[in-house]
TIRO-719362 format. One line per field, with one value per residue (C-alpha): residue in one letter; x, y, z. Coordinates in Angstrom, 3 decimals. Each point is the difference from the previous one (the first is absolute). Layout:
% TIRO-719362
code <- (A_...)
c1 <- (X_...)
c2 <- (Y_...)
c3 <- (Z_...)
***
This chain:
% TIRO-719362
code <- (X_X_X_X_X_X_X_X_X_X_X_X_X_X_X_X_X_X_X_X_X_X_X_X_X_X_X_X_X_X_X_X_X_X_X_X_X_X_X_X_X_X_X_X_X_X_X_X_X_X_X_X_X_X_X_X_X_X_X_X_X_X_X_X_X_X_X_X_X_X_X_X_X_X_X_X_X_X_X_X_X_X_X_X_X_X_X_X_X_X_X_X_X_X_X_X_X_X_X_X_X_X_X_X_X_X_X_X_X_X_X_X_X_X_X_X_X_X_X_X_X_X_X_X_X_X_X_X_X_X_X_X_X_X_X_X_X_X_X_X_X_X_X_X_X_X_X_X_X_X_X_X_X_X_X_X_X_X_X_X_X_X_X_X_X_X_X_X_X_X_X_X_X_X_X_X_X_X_X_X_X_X_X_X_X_X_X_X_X_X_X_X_X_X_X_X_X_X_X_X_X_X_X_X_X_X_X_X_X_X_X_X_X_X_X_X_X_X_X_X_X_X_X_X_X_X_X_X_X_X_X_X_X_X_X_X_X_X_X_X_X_X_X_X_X_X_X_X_X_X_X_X_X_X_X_X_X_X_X_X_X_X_X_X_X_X_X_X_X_X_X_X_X_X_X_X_X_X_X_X_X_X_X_X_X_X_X_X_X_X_X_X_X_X_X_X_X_X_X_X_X_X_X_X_X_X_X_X_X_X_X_X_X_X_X_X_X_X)
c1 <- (-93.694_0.328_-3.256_2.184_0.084_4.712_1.449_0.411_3.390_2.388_1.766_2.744_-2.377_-1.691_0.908_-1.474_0.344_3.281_1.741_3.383_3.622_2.458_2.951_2.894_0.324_-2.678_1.616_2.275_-2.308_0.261_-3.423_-1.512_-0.848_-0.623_2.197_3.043_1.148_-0.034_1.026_-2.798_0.651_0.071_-2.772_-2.302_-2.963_-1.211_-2.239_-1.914_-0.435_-3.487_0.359_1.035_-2.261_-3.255_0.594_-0.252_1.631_0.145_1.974_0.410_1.856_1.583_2.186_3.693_0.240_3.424_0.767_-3.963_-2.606_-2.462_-3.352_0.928_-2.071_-3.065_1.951_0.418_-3.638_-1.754_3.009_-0.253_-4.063_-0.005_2.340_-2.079_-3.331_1.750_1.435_3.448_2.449_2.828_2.437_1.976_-1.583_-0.186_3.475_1.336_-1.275_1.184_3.522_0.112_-1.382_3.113_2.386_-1.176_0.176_3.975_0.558_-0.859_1.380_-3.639_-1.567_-2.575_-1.803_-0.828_-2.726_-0.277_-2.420_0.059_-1.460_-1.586_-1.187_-1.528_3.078_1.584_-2.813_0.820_-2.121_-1.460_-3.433_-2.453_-0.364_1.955_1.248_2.090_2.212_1.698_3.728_-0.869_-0.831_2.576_0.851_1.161_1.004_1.199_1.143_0.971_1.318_-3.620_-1.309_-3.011_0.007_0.773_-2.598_-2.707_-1.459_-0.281_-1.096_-2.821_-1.243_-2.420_-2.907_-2.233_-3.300_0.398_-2.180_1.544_-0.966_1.125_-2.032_-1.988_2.018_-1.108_1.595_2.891_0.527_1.952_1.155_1.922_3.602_0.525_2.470_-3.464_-0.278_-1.460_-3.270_2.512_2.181_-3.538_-0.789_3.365_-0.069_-3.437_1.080_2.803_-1.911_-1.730_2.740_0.147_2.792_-2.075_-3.817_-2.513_-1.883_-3.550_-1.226_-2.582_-2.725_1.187_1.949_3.210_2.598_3.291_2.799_1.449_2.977_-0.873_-2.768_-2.092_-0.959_-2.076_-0.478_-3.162_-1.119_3.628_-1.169_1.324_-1.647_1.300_-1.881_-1.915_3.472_-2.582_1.476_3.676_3.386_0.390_2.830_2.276_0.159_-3.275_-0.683_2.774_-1.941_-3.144_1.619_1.563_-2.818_-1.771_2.482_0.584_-4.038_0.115_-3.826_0.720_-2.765_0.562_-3.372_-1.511_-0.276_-0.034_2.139_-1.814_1.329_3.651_-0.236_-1.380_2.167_2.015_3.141_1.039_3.334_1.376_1.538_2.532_2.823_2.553_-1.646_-1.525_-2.490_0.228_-2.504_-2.908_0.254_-3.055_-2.718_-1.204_1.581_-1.287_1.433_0.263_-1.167_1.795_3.374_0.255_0.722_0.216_-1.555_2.348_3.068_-0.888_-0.368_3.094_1.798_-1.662_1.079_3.647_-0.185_-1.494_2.386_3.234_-1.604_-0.498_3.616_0.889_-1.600_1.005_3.697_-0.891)
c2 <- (0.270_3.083_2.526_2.746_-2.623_0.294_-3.762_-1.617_-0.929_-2.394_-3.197_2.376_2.751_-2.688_0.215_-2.418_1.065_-2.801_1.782_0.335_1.859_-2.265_-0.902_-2.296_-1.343_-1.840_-2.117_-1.122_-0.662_-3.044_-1.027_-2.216_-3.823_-2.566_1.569_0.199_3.533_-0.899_2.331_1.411_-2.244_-3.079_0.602_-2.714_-2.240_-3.367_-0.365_-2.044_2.791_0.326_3.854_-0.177_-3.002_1.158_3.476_-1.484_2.529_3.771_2.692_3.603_2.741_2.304_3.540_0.458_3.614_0.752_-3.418_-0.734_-1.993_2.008_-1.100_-3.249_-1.581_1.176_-1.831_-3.078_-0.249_-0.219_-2.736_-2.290_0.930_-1.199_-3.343_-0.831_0.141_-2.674_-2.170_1.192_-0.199_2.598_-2.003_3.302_2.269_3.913_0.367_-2.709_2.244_3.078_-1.541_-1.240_3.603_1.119_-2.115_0.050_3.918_-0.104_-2.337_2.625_2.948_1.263_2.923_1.947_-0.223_-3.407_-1.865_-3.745_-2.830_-2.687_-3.136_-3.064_-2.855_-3.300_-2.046_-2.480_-2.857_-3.557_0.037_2.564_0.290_2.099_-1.412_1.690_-2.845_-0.692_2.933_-2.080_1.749_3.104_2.982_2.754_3.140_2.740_3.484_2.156_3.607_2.587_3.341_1.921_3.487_0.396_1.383_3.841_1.964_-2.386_2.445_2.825_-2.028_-2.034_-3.620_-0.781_-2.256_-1.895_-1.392_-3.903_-2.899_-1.950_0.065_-0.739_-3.146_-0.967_-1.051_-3.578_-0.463_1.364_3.096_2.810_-0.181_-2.766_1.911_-3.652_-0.625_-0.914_3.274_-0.555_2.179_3.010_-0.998_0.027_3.280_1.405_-1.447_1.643_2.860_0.472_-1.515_3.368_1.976_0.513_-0.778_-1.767_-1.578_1.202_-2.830_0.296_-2.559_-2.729_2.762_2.042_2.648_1.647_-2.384_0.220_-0.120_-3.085_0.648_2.783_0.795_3.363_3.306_2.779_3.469_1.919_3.284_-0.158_-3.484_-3.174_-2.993_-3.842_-3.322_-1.697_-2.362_-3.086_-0.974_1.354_-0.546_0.870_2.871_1.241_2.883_0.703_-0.866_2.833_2.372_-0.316_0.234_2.944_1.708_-0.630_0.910_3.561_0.976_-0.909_-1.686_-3.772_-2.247_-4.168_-0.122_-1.156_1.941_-0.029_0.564_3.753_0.876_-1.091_2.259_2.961_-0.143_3.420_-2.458_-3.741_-1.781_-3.451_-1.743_-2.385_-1.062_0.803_2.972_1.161_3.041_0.108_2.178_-0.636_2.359_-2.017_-2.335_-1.588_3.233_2.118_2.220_0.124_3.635_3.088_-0.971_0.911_-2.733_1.699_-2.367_-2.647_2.463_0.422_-3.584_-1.033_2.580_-1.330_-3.856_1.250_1.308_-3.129_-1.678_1.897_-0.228_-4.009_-0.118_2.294_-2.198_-3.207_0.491_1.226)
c3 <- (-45.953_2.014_-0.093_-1.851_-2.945_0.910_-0.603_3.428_1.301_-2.120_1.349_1.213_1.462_2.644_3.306_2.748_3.964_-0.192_-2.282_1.442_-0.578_-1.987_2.583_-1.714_3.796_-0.630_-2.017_2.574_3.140_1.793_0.363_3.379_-0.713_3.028_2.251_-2.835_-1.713_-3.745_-2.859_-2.197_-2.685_2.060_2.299_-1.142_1.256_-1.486_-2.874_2.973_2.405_0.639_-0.365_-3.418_-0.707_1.401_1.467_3.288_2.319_1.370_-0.265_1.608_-1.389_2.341_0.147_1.598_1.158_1.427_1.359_1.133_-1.418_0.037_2.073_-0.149_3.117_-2.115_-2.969_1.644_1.471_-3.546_-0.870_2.722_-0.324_-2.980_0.112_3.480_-2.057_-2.983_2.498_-1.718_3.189_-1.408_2.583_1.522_2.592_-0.207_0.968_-2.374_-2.639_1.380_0.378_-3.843_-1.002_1.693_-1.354_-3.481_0.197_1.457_-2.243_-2.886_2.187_-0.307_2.732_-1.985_-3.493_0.108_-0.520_0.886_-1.066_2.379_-1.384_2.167_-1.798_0.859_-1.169_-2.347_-0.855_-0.470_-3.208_-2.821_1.620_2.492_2.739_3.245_1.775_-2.949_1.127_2.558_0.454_1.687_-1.525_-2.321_1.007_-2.238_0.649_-3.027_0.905_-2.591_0.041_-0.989_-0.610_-1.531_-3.680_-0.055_-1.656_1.403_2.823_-2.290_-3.529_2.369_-1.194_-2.784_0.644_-1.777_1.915_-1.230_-0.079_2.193_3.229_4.042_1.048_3.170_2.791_-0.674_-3.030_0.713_2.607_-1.030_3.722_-0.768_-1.821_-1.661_-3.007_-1.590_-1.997_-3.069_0.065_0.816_-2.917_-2.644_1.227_-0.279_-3.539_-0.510_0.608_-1.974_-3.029_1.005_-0.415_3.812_2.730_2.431_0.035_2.503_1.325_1.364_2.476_-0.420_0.191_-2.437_2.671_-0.304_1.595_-0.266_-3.783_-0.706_2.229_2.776_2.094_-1.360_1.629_-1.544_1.905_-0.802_1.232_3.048_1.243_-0.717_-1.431_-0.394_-0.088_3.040_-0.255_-0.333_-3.111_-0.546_1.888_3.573_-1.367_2.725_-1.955_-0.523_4.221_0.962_-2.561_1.984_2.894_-0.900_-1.350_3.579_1.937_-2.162_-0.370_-3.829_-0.269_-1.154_-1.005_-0.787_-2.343_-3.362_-2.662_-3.691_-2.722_-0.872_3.680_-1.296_-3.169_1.667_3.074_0.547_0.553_0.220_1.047_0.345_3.089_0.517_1.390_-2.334_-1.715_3.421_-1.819_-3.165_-2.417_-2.370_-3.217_-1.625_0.304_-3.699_-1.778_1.794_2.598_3.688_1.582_-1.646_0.699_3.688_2.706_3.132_2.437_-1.840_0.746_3.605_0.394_-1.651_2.583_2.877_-1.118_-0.557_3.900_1.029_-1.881_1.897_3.677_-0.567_-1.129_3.041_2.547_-1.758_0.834_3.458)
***
């Protein structure tokens, strides 16, 4: 319950940093399976594919600005990262991926707006169990692309969150590095939190420091510099990597630390990244709320992302 004692948001008030435009094209997409163009009501996998059956693959999610992917070298470093370190051979190259990206967004007469989740999994198994070598007919590739804006009001409204018991684990059980299909902590917190009556759950780390939410990685600005976690235990973001670099590059004091949830709460500001959301604001932490309403070190660097965004587009189709 918020501090002011005011009902938190209904089922129809939360918002989560995925929340996106409806576009009846969606409906329609054809949607990327093994190499065929399938429409989105036939785009199917078996009940046997180890993604399905075990979460056994990985995934990246990735922005089309004006007929470019955006950053995508960066994108495909943490996916063939991450298949190298499973032993899950994805079976196309770089530019295999780049040329099905390309066809699947003709396909769908698709230039800008549009967020894609391309899916790699281990594979079809021969039978209903664990083990990998069961996955023996190459691995499935999916790429979904839909027309995508993230929900209006968003930026100004800002995200609830609720700190949640459920936490990011040690890299040895299973690292947050790793963007598997395997998502279930993410999905308790996310449930946490909205059994909160929040839009997302803020998840600490094994130590009890800030981390990331359930979905995006987590930055807090206090007294014009800009904190976010040592990275030890949350998702290497792109995102959240250009927003450091960023703040570097533009004299805006950035600091990967620990710190505690009392540093969250009392922080002047605090914003999201990701991918599809790219900064998106924190009104509240546990009801109550972030600074006094002002976000200007989140405005300046959501202007200096935008320009990065247009020169890496500009030299892109140089």
């Amino acid at each position: 319950m918020n501090s002011n004692n005011t009902k938190g948001p209904t089922p129809s008030e939360e918002l989560s940093t995925h929340d996106a435009e409806n576009d009846e094209r969606n409906q329609s997409i054809l949607i990327y399976v093994d190499g065929e163009l399938r429409p989105r009501h036939q785009a199917t996998v078996s009940v046997y594919d180890s993604g399905f059956m075990l979460g056994d693959g990985m995934w990246e999610g990735m922005r089309l600005y004006d007929g470019v992917w955006a950053f995508f070298d960066e994108h495909m470093d943490r996916l063939f990262n991450s298949c190298k370190a499973v032993s899950l051979d994805i079976g196309m190259s770089r530019e295999d991926i780049r040329r099905a990206l390309k066809e699947t967004a003709e396909a769908n007469r698709m230039t800008t707006d549009v967020h894609c989740r391309l899916m790699v999994t281990r594979g079809i198994k021969d039978k209903p169990f664990q083990h990998p070598a069961l996955s023996r007919s190459g691995p499935t590739v999916v790429i979904i692309m839909e027309h995508s804006r993230p929900a209006s009001g968003l930026q100004g409204r800002g995200i609830r969150l609720a700190t949640v018991p459920q936490v990011r684990g040690l890299p040895m059980s299973q690292d947050a590095k790793y963007n598997s299909h395997s998502k279930l902590n993410c999905v308790i917190a996310c449930l946490q939190a909205e059994q909160a009556g929040a839009d997302e759950g803020l998840m600490l780390d094994p130590h009890g420091f800030v981390n990331t939410t359930n979905a995006c990685n987590f930055f807090i600005v206090r007294k014009g510099s800009v904190w976010t976690s040592t990275g030890d235990y949350c998702m290497n973001g792109v995102t959240r990597q250009k927003v450091i670099d960023l703040c570097r590059d533009n004299e805006i004091p950035v600091y990967e630390r620990n710190y505690s949830l009392v540093d969250a709460v009392s922080a002047d500001e605090a914003f999201l990244t990701g991918t599809f959301g790219a900064q998106t604001p924190v009104a509240e932490i546990d009801g109550k709320p972030i600074g006094d309403g002002q976000r200007n070190i989140t405005a300046k660097i959501q202007t200096l992302y935008k320009s990065l965004i247009k020169t890496h587009i500009e030299d892109m189709k140089k």
